[in-house]
C-alpha positions as CSV (number, residue, x, y, z in Angstrom):
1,X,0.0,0.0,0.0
2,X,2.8,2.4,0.7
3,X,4.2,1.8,-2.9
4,X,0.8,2.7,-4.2
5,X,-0.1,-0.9,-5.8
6,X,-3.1,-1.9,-4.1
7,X,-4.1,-4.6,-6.4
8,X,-0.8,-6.2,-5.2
9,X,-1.5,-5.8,-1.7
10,X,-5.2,-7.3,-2.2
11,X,-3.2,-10.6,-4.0
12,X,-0.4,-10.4,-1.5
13,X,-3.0,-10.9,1.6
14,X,-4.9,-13.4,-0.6
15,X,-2.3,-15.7,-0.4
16,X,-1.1,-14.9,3.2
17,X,-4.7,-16.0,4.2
18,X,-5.3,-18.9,1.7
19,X,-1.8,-19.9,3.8
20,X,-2.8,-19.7,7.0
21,X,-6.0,-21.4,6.6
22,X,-4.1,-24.3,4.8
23,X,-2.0,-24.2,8.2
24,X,-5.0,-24.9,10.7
25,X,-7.3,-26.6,8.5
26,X,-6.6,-29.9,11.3
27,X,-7.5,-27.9,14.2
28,X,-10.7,-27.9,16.1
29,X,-11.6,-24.3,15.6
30,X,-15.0,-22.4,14.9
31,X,-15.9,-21.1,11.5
32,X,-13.7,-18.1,10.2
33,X,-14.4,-14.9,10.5
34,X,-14.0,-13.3,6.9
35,X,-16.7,-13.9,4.2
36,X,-16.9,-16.0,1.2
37,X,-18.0,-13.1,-1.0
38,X,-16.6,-9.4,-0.1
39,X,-18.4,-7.0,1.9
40,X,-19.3,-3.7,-0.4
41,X,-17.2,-1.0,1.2
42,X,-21.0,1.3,1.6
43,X,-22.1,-1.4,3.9
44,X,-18.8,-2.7,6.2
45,X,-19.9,-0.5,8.8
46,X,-23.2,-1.7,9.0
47,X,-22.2,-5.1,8.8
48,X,-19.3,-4.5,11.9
49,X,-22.3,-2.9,13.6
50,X,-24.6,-6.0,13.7
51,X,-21.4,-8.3,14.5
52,X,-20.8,-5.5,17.5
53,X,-24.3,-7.0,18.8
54,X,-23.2,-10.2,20.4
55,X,-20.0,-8.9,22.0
56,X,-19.9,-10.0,25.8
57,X,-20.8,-6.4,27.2
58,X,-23.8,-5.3,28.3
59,X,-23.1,-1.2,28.0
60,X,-21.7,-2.2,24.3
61,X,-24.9,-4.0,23.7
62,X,-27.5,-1.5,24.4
63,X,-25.3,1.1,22.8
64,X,-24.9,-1.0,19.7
65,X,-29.0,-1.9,19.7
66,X,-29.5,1.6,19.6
67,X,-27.3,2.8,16.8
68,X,-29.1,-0.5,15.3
69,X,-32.9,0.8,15.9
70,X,-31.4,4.4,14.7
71,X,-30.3,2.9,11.4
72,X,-34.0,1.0,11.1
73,X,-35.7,4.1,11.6
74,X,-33.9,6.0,8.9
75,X,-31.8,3.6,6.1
76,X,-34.1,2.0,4.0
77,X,-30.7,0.0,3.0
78,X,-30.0,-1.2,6.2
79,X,-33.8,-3.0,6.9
80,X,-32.7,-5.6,4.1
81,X,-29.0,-6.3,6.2
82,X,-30.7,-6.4,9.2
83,X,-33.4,-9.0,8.1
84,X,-30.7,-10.9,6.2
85,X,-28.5,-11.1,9.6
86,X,-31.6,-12.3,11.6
87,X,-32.2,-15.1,9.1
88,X,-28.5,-16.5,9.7
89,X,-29.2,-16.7,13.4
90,X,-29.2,-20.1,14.3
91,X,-30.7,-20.0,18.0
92,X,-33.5,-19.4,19.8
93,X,-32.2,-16.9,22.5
94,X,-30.0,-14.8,19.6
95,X,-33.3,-14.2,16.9
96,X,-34.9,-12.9,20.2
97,X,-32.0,-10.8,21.2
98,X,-31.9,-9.8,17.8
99,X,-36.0,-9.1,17.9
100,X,-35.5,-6.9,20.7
101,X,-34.3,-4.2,19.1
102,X,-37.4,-3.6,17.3
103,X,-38.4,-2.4,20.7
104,X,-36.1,0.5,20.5
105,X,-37.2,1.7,16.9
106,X,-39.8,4.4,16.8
107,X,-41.8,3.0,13.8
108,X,-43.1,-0.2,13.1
109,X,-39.9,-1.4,10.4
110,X,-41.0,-5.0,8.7
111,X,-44.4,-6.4,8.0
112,X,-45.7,-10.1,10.0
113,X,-44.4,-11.7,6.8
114,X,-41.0,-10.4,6.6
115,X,-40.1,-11.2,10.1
116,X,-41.2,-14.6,10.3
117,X,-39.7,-15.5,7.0
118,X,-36.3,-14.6,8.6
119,X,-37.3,-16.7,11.5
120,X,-35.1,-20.3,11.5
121,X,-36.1,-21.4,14.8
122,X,-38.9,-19.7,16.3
123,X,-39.4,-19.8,20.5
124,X,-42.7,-18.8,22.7
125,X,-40.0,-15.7,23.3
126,X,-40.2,-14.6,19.9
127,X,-43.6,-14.9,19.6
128,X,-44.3,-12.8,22.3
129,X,-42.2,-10.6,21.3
130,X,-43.6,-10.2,17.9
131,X,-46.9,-10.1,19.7
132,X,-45.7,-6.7,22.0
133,X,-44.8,-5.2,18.8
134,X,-48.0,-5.6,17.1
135,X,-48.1,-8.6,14.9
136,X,-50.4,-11.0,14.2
137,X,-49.6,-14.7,15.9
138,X,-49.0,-17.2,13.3
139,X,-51.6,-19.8,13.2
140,X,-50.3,-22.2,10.8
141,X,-46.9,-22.5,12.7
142,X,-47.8,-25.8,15.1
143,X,-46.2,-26.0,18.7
144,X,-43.9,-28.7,17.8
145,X,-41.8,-26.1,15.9
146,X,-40.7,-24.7,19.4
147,X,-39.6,-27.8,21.0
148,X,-38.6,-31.2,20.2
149,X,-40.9,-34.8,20.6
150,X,-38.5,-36.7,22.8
151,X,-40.3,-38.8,25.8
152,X,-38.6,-39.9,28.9
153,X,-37.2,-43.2,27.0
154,X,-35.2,-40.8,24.5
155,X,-33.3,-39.3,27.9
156,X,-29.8,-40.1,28.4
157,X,-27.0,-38.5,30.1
158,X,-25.2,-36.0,28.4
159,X,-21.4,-35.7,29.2
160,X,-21.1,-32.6,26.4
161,X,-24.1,-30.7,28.2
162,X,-22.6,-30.6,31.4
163,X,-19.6,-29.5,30.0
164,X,-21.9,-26.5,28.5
165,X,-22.7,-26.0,31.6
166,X,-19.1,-24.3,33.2
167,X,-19.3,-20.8,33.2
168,X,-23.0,-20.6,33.6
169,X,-25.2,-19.0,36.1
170,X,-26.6,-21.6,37.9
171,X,-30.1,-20.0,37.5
172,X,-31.4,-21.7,34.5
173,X,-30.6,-24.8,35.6
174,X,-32.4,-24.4,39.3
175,X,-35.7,-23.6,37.3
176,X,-36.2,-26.4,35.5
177,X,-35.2,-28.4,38.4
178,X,-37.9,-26.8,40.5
179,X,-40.3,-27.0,37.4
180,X,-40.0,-30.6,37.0
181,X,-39.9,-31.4,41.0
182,X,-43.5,-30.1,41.1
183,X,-44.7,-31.3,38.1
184,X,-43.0,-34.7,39.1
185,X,-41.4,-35.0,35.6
186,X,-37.3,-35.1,35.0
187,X,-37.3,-31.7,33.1
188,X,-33.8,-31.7,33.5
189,X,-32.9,-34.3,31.7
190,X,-35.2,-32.9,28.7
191,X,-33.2,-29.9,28.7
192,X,-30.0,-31.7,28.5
193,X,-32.0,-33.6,25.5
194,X,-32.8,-30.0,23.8
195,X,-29.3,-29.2,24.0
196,X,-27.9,-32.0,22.5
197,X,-30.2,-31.7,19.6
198,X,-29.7,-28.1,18.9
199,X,-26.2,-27.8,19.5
200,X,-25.4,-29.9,16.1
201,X,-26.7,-27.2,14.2
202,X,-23.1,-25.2,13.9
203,X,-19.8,-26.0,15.1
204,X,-18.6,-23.9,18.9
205,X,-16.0,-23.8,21.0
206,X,-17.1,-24.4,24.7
207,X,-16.3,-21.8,27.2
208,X,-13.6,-23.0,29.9
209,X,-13.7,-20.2,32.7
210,X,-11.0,-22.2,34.4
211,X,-8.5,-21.4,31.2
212,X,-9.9,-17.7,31.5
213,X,-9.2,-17.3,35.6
214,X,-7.2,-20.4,36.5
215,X,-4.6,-17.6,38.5
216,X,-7.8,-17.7,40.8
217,X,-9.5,-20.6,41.0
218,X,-8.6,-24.4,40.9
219,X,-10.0,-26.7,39.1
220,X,-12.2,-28.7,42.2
221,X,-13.5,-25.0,42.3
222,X,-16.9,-24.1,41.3
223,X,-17.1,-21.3,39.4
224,X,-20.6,-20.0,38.6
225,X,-20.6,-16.8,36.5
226,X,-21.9,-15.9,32.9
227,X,-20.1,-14.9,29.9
228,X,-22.3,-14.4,27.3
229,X,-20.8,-16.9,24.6
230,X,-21.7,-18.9,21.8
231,X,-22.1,-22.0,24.6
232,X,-24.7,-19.6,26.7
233,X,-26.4,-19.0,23.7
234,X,-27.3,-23.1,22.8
235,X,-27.9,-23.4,26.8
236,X,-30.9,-20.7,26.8
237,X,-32.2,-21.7,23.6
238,X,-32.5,-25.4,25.4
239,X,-34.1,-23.8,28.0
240,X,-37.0,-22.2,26.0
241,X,-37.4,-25.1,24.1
242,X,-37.8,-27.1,27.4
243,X,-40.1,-23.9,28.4
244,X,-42.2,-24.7,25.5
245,X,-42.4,-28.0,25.8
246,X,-43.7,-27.6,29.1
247,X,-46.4,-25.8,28.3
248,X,-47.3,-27.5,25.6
249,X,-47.4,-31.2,27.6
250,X,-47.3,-30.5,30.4
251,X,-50.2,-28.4,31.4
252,X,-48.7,-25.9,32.2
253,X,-48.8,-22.1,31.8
């Protein structure tokens, strides 16, 4: 670039990153970063901007939503992005994270059709969402949708969900166990089934919280906290499915 040949420099990093993907193409690692096709240089902000929603900060977040709901309310180019980024979402918990900032905007953005079109994996969450912000419910969508059809022979123990389970506040898990005690029903074990489904649907790295503070803890050590990872995210979206499923067989509201 400082010789003033940028299409050199463009080739140049081409290869460097063709390299080093050649280089840990035998490691366990999550999905890269960078994009098949390029990003238009009009729309790179917008694009950081979304990617800035899921960073593990809560002042970041509601800073980010806002310049998000600001962008809805006045870039007709950015409603398209926006509904394209919420139909890559593959979990429950981040399409209603994402859904949420509809909440912000002052005008009604999308119509009922172009939000549930973006919807993968709709929850009861979403819906009632969707519902707050003035959209019709969707009567053709049946309950199974929100939750799987797995009975009490289907339950098994699930080594990988407990592992899910570090870093976690223990919250989640104390109101399904409560939930199932008084409905007499192993509920835990159906969320550990949820999660085991859902998590197959993209590859993630678990969070270790031991690797991220072992100066101050050791490993017999329980650690309860939350990080707001890609492992939190598959964890609640179990636990709205398990929700659903609830209320759904259950008899429950």
């Amino acid at each position: 670039m400082a010789a003033k040949q940028p299409d050199l420099a463009c080739r140049i990093t081409e290869v460097m990153l063709e390299s080093l993907e050649n280089e840990i193409a035998h490691l366990p690692v999550s999905s890269l970063h960078w994009y098949e096709q390029p990003v238009s240089s009009n729309e790179i902000a917008s694009n950081l901007l979304l990617l800035n929603y899921k960073w593990p900060d809560r002042l970041a977040r509601l800073r980010t939503a806002n310049e998000i709901a600001l962008l809805l309310d006045n870039e007709p180019r950015f409603r398209k992005l926006y509904l394209e980024y919420l139909g890559k979402q593959n979990y429950e918990i981040e399409i209603t994270d994402l859904l949420s900032v509809l909440f912000l905007a002052k005008n009604k953005i999308f119509s009922d059709e172009e939000l549930r079109n973006a919807i993968k994996h709709p929850s009861i969450l979403s819906d009632a969402i969707l519902s707050r912000l003035g959209h019709e419910n969707d009567s053709q969508r049946e309950a199974l949708d929100y939750h799987s059809t797995l009975t009490i022979d289907d339950y098994s123990a699930s080594e990988r969900f407990e592992k899910a389970k570090d870093g976690m506040a223990p919250i989640y898990f104390n109101i399904i166990e409560d939930l199932g005690n008084r409905l007499d029903y192993p509920l835990s074990q159906h969320l550990s089934a949820e999660w085991d489904i859902i998590s197959t649907r993209q590859d993630f790295l678990y969070f270790n919280p031991y690797g991220f503070c072992g100066d101050r803890f050791y490993r017999q050590d329980r650690i309860s906290c939350s990080f707001s990872t890609q492992t939190e995210s598959v964890v609640l979206s179990a636990f709205l499915r398990t929700l659903s499923f609830v209320h759904s067989n259950l008899n429950e509201s």
